[in-house]
TORKOL-4160 file (C-alpha; in steps of 0.2 Angstrom, whole numbers, padded with zeros to 4 digits, m for minus):
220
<pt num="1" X="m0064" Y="0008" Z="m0017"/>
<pt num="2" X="m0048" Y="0011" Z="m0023"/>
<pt num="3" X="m0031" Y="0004" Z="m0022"/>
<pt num="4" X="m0018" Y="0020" Z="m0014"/>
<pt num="5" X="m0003" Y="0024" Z="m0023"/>
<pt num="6" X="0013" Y="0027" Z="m0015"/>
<pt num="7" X="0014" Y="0042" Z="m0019"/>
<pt num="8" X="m0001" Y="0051" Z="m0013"/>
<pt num="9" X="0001" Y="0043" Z="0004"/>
<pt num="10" X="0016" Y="0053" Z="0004"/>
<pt num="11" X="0010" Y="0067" Z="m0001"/>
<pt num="12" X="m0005" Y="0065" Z="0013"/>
<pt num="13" X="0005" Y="0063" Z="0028"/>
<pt num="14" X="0014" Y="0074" Z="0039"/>
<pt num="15" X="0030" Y="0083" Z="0036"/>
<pt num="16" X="0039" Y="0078" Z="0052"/>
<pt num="17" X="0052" Y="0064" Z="0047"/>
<pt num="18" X="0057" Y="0050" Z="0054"/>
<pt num="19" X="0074" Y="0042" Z="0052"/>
<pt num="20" X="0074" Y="0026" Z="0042"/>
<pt num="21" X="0087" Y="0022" Z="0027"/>
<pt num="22" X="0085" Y="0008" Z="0017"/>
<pt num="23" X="0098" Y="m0003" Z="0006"/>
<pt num="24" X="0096" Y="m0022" Z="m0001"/>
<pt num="25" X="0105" Y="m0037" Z="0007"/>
<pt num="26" X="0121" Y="m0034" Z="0000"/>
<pt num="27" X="0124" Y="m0014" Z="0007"/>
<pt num="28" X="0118" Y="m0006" Z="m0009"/>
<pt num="29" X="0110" Y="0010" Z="m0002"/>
<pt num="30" X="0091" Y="0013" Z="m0011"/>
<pt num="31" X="0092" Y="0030" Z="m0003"/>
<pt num="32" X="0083" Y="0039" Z="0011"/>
<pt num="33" X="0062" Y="0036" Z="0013"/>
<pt num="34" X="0057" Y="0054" Z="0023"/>
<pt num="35" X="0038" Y="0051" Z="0030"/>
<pt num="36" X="0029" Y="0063" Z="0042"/>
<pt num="37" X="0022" Y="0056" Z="0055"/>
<pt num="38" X="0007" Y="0067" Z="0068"/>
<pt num="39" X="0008" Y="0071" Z="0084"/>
<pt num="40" X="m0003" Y="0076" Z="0100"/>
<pt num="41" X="m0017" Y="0068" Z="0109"/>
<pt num="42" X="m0034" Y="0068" Z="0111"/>
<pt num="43" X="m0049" Y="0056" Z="0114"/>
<pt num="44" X="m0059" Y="0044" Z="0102"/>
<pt num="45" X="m0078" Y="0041" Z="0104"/>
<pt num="46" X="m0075" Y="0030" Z="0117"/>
<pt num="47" X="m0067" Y="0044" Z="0129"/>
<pt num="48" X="m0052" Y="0035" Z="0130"/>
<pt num="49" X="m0034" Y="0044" Z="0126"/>
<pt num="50" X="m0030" Y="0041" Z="0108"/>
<pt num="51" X="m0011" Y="0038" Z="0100"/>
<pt num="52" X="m0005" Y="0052" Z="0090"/>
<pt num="53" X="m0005" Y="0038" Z="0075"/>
<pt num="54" X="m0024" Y="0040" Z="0078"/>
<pt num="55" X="m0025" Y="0058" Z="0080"/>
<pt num="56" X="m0013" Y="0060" Z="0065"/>
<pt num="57" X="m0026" Y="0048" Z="0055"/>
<pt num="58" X="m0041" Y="0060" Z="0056"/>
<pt num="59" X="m0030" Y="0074" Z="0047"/>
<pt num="60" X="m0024" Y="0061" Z="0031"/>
<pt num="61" X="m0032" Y="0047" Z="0022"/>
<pt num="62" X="m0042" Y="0035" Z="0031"/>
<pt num="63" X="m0035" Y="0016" Z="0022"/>
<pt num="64" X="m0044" Y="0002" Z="0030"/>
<pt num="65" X="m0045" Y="m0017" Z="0025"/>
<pt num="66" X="m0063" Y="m0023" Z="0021"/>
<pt num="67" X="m0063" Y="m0033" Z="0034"/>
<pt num="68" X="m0061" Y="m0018" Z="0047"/>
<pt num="69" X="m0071" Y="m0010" Z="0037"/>
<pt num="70" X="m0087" Y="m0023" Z="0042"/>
<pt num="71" X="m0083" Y="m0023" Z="0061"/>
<pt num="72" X="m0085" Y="m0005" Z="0062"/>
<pt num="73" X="m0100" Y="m0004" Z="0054"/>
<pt num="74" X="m0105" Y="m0021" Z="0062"/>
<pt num="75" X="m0101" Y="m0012" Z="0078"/>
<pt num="76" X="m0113" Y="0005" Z="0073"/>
<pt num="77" X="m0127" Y="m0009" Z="0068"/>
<pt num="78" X="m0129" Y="m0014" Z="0087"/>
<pt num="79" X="m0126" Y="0002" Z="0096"/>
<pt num="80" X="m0140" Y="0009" Z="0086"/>
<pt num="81" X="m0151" Y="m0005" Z="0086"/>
<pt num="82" X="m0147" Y="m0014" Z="0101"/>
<pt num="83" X="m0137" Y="m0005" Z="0115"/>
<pt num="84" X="m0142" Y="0013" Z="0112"/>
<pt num="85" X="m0162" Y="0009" Z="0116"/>
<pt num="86" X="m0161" Y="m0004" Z="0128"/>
<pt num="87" X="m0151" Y="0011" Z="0136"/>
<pt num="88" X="m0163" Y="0021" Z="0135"/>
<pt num="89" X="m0178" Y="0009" Z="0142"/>
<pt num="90" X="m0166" Y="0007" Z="0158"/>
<pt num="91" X="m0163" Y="0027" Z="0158"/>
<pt num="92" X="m0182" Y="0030" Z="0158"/>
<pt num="93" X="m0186" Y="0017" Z="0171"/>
<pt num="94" X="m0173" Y="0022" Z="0183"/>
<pt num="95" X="m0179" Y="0039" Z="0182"/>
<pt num="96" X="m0196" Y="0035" Z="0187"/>
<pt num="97" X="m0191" Y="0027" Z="0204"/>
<pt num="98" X="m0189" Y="0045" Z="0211"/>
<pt num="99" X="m0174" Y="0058" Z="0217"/>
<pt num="100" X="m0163" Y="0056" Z="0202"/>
<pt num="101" X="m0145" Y="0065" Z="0213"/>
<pt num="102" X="m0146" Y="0047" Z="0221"/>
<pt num="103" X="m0152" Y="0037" Z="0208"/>
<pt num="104" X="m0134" Y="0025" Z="0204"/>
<pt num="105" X="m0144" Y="0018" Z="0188"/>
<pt num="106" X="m0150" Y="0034" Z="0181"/>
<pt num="107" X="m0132" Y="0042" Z="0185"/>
<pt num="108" X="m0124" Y="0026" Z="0176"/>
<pt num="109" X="m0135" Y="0027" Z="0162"/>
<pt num="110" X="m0133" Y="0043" Z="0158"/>
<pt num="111" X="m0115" Y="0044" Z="0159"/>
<pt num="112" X="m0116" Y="0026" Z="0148"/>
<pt num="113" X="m0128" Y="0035" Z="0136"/>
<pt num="114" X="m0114" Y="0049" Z="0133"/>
<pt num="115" X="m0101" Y="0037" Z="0129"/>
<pt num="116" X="m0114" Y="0026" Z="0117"/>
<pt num="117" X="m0117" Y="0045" Z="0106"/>
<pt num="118" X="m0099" Y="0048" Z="0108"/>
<pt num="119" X="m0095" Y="0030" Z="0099"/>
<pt num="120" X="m0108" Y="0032" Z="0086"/>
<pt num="121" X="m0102" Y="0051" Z="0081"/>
<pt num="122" X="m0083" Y="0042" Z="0079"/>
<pt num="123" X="m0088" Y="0028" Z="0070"/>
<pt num="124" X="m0099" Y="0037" Z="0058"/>
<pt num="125" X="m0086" Y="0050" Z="0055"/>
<pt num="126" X="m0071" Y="0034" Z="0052"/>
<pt num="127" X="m0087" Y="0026" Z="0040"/>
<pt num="128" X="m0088" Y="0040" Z="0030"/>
<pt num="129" X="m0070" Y="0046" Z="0027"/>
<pt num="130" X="m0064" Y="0027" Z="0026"/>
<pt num="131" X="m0055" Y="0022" Z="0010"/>
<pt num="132" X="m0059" Y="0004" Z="0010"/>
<pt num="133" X="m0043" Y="m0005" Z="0001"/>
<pt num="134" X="m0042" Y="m0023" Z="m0001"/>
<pt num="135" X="m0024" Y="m0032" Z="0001"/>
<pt num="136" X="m0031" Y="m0047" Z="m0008"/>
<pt num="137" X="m0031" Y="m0035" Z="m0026"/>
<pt num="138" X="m0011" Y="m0034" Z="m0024"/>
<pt num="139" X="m0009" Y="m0054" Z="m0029"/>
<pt num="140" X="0008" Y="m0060" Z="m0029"/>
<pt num="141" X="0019" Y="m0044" Z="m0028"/>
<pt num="142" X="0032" Y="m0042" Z="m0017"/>
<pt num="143" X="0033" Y="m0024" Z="m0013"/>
<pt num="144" X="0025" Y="m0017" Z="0002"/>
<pt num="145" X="0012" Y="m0007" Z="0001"/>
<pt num="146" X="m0004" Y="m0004" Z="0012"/>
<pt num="147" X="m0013" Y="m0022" Z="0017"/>
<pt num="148" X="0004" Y="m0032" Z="0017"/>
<pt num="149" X="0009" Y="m0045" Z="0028"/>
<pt num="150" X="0028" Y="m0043" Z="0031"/>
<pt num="151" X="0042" Y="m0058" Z="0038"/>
<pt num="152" X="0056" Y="m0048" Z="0044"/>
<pt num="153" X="0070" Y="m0052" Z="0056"/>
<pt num="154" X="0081" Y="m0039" Z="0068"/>
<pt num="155" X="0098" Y="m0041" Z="0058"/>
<pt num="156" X="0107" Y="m0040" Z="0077"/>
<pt num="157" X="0094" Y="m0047" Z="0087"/>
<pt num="158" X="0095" Y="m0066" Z="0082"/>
<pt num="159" X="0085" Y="m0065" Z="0068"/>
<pt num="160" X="0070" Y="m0072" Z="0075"/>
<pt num="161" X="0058" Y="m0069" Z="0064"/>
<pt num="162" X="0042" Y="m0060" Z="0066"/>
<pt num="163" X="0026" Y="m0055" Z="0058"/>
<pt num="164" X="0016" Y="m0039" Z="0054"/>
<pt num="165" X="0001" Y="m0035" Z="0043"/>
<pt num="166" X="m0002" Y="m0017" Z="0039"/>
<pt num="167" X="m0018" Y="m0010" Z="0042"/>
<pt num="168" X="m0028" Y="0005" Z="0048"/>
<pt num="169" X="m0029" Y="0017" Z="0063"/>
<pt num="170" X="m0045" Y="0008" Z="0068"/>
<pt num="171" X="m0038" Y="m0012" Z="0064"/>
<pt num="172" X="m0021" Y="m0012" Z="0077"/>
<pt num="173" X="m0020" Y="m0025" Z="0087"/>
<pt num="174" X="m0004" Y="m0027" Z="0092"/>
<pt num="175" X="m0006" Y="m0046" Z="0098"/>
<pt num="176" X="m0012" Y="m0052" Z="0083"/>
<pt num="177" X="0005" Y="m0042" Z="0077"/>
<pt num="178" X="m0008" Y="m0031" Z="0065"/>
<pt num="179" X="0001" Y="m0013" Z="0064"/>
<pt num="180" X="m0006" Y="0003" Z="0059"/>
<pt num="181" X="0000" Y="0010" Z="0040"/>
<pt num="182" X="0006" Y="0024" Z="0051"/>
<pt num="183" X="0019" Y="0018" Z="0062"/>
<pt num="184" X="0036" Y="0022" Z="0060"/>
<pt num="185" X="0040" Y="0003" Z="0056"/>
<pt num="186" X="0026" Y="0002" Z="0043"/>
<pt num="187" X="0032" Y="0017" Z="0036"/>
<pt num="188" X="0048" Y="0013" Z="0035"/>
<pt num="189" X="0042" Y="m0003" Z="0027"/>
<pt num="190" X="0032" Y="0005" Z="0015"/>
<pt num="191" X="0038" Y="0004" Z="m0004"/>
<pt num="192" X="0051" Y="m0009" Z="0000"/>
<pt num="193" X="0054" Y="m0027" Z="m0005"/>
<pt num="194" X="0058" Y="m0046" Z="0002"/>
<pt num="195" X="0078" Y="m0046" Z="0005"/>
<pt num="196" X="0078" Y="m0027" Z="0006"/>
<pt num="197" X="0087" Y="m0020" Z="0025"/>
<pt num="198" X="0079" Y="m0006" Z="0034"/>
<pt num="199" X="0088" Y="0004" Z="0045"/>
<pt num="200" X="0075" Y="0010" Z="0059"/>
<pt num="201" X="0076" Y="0024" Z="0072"/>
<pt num="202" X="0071" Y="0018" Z="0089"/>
<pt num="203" X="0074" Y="0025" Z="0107"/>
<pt num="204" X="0090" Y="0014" Z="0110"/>
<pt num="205" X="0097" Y="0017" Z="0094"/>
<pt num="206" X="0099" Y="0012" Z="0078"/>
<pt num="207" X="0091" Y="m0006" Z="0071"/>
<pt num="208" X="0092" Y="m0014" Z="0056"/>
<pt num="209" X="0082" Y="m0024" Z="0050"/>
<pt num="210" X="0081" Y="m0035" Z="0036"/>
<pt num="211" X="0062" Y="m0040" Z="0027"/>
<pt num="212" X="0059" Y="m0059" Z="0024"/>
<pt num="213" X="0046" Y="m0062" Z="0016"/>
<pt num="214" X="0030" Y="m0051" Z="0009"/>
<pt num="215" X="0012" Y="m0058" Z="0005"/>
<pt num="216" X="m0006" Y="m0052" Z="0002"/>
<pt num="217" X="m0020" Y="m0060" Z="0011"/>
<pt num="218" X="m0037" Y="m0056" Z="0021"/>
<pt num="219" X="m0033" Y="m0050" Z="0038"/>
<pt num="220" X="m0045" Y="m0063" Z="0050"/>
């Protein structure tokens, strides 16, 4: 396990940029942040469409919190151990009760079988590639970096606050306001501080926003 610089995230990504400038609280512009970002589409083991974050995840570094980390491999535990030959046992019964064409639990199974072994070829091949890096290591800074919580307000938006945490591809959940490390607003966030104001391309224009607060914990 190791802890990712900045810069060869960077230097991992895509070269298609996105629009984001950021300056502190009182104007002072820090300059243009230029991140790529990958596109397209495609399926996960699960057969369902992925994001082109995901996509764009399988062609640059794999960061993931430890905590991911254990679900997906907590995950891979049961499917092989549990749901895969229990599956099977179903699959092998159905299939002696006669003319398989019309059989609902042998054409079920099989088609549940293929999503299983498509699972288990995805989570093995995110296992393997994953960098594991833990936000806890980061202590008390206050620049953003993989693994950070971030308070931030919209500048023109009442500044209600709101919470993120940075995480991987295979951690978003957008309820629990866990964003992947690839998304135009982490990105933007990336190397930036509390009090700093981002200006971020979105499809009605222009928003600026300006970060709160930053902390380091374990995502639950």
């Amino acid at each position: 396990m190791r802890l990712p610089c900045i810069n060869g995230i960077a230097r991992t990504m895509g070269k298609t940029p996105i629009f984001a400038r950021s300056r502190n609280a009182n104007g002072r512009n820090n300059g243009h942040n230029r991140n790529g970002n990958g596109n397209g589409s495609g399926r996960n083991g699960t057969g369902r469409s992925v994001s082109a974050a995901e996509q764009a995840a399988q062609e640059v570094k794999n960061y993931i919190t430890p905590q991911g980390y254990a679900r997906l491999k907590t995950e891979l535990t049961k499917l092989l151990g549990v749901e895969r030959p229990d599956l099977v046992k179903t699959i092998s019964w159905a299939a002696s009760n006669g003319d398989r064409s019309e059989n609902g639990d042998y054409i079920y199974g099989k088609k549940r079988l293929r999503e299983i072994d498509r699972r288990i070829h995805y989570l093995n091949t995110r296992l393997d590639s994953a960098e594991v890096v833990d936000p806890i290591k980061r202590g008390d800074s206050a620049q953003i970096f993989f693994g950070a919580t971030v308070t931030y307000a919209y500048i023109r938006g009442g500044k209600d606050e709101r919470t993120i945490t940075i995480v991987g591809v295979d951690e978003v959940d957008t309820k629990r306001g866990y964003v992947s490390w690839l998304s135009p607003i982490a990105r933007s966030f990336l190397k930036k501080r509390s009090g700093d104001v981002v200006t971020l391309a979105t499809p009605s224009g222009e928003a600026e926003i300006e970060i709160i607060g930053v902390r380091y914990r374990a995502p639950a």
